[in-house]
N, C-alpha and C positions, 0 to 999 in steps of 0.2 A: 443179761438179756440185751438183744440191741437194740439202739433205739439209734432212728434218725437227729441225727446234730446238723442244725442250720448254719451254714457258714458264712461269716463274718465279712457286709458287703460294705462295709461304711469304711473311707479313705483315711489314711494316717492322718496327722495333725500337718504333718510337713506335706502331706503331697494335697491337704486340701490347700493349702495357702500357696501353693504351686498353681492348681485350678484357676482359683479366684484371679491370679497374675493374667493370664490367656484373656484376651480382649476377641469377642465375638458378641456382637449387634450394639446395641447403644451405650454411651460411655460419658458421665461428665468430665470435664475438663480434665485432659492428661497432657504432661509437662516432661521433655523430653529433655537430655543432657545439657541439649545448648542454648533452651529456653524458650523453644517454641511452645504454642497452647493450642490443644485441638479436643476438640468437643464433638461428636457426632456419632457416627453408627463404626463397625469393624467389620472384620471377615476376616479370621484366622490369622488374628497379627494382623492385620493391617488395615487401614483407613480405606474403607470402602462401605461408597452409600451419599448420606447428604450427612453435609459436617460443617463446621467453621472450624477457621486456622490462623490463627493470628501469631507471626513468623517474631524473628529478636529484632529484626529490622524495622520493626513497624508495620508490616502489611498484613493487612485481612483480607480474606479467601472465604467466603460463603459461595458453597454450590457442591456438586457430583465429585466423588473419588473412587478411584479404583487401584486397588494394590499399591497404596501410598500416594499416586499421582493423581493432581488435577486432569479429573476427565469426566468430558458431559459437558453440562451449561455451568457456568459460575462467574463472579462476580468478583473484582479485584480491587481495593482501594487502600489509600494509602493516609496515614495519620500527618494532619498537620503539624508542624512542631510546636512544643509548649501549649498544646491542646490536646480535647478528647474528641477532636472531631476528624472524621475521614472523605477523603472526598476522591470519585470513582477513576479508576485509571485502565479497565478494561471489562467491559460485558460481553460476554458471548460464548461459542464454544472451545473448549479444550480437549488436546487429546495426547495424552503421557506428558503432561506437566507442562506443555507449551500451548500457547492460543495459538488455533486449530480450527478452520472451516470461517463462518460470518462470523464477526463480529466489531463491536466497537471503542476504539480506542483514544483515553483523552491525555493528551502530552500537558508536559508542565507550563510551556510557554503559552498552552489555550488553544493552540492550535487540535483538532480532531480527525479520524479517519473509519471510516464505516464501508468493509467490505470484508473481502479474501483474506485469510493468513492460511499460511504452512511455516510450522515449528516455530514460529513468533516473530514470524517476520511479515509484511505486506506481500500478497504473493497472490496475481489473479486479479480479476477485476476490484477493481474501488475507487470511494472516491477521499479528497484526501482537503480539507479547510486548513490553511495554513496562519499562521497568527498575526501577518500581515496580509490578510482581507483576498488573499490570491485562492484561486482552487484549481484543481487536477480531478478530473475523471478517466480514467480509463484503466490501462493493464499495467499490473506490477511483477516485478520478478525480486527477491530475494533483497527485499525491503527498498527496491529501487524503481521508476518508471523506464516500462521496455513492452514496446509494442506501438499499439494506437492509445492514441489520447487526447483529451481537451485542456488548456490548461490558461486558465483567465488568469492576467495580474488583476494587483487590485485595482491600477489606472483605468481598468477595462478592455482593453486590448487583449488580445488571446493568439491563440496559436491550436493548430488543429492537423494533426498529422503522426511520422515517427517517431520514438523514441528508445533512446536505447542508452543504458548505463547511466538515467537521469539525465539525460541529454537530448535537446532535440538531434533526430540522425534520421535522416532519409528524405521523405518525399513530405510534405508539407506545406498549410501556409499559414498565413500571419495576417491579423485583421488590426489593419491601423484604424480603430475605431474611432481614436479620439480625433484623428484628421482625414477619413475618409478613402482609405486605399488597402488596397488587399496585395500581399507579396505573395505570389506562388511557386515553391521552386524544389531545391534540393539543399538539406543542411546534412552539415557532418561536425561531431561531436561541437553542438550549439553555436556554429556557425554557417550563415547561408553561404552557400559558393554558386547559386545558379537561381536566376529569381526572374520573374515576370510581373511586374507594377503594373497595378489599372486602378482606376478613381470606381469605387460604390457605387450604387447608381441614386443611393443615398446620401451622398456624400456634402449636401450644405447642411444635413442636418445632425451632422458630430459636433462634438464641443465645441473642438477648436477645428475649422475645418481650413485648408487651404486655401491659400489666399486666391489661385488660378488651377483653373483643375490642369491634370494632366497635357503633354501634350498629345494627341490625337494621331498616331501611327501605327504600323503595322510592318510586321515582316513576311516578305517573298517567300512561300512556302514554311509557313511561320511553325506548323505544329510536327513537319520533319527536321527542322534544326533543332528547335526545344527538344523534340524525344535523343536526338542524338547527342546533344550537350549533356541534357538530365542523365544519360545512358553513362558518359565518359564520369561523370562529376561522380555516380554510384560507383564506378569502379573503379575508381583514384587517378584518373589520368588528368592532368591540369592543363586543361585547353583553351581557348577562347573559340566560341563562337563566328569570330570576326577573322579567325583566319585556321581555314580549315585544310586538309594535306589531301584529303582523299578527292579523287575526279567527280563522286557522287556528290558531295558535300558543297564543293567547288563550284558544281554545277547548278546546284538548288542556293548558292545566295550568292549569286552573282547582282543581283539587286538587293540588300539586306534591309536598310529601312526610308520608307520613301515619310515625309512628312507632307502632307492635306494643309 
């Protein structure tokens, strides 16, 4: 007579302990060939979700993963040596394993930086605390300053203009705070080649301020020779002001500095 036979859904001995292997949602601590430890959520094989990571080199990784990589918010510190204490060396977000969008950066010297990254580099607005008391705000490119920017020493004195490849380059000026004058002009890879000196109008109340202020003059059609010198010095031609070839130029400083 027939009878219905139910068939057999329960998995080998071998292909359950195959099962169990396959990591999918939360997991304690798993140790990998070269001795990293990671402890968090999965997704088919792989570290995704919120996890901690604590690498062979010392470094701990609490925050967001996605298919193996740091991505999302997380938090990066580093083990002091012959200690169990950590202390932070990057907040903020990640995106494929590198700091990625805002975030905050603390270097070993103490020195800190809190803005822009692309792929772990400084890149885009920020500002940057350096471990001698100076600071930089402005634009960065590929972990370097390039654009506009502010950038105080720690004397006080600052500087306010281009920069390009970590270098002041362009149009800018420079505030002699500690003694009262401001230089305005044109640099090229961190040197002025084209300046304009005038005293503050604060100028007895810097540290150390000048003994006599400025001398008091002016130049004959003063803001078409500066645009045409600032014009030569941008586009590499090494001229002076004081002795110029064309009949326009010629013509406009024929009186160049009269002293009052």
């Amino acid at each position: 007579m027939p009878f219905y036979k139910k068939h057999n859904t329960s998995l080998s001995r071998s292909k359950a302990f195959e099962k169990k292997t396959h990591k999918y949602g939360f997991r304690n601590t798993i140790f990998n060939t070269v001795g990293d430890r990671y402890k968090g959520d999965w997704k088919e094989d792989k570290k995704s979700g919120k996890g901690v990571l604590l690498t062979r080199t010392n470094e701990l990784y609490e925050g967001d993963f996605d298919r193996n990589y740091r991505h999302g918010f997380g938090v990066l510190c580093n083990q002091i040596p012959n200690t169990k204490v950590f202390t932070m060396a990057y907040r903020g977000s990640w995106k494929n394993g590198w700091p990625e969008g805002n975030g905050l950066r603390v270097y070993k010297d103490g020195g800190y930086y809190l803005g822009h990254w692309k792929r772990g580099k400084r890149h885009g607005r920020g500002q940057m605390w350096y471990a001698d008391k100076s600071w930089y705000d402005g634009e960065w490119v590929d972990d370097m300053r390039q654009g506009l920017g502010v950038f105080v020493r720690a004397d006080g004195n600052r500087y306010e203009g281009s920069w390009y490849k970590d270098k002041k380059h362009g149009q800018g000026r420079f505030f002699f705070l500690m003694t009262g004058q401001i230089q305005d002009g044109v640099w090229k890879e961190d040197y002025c080649k084209f300046s304009v000196m005038c005293d503050v109008p604060f100028r007895q109340t810097a540290i150390r301020p000048s003994v006599y202020p400025m001398p008091f003059c002016y130049l004959i059609n003063r803001e078409s020779i500066c645009n045409t010198q600032q014009l030569r010095v941008l586009l590499g031609v090494p001229n002076s002001c004081l002795f110029e070839t064309s009949e326009d130029s010629v013509t406009s400083s024929k009186v160049l500095i009269k002293e009052l």
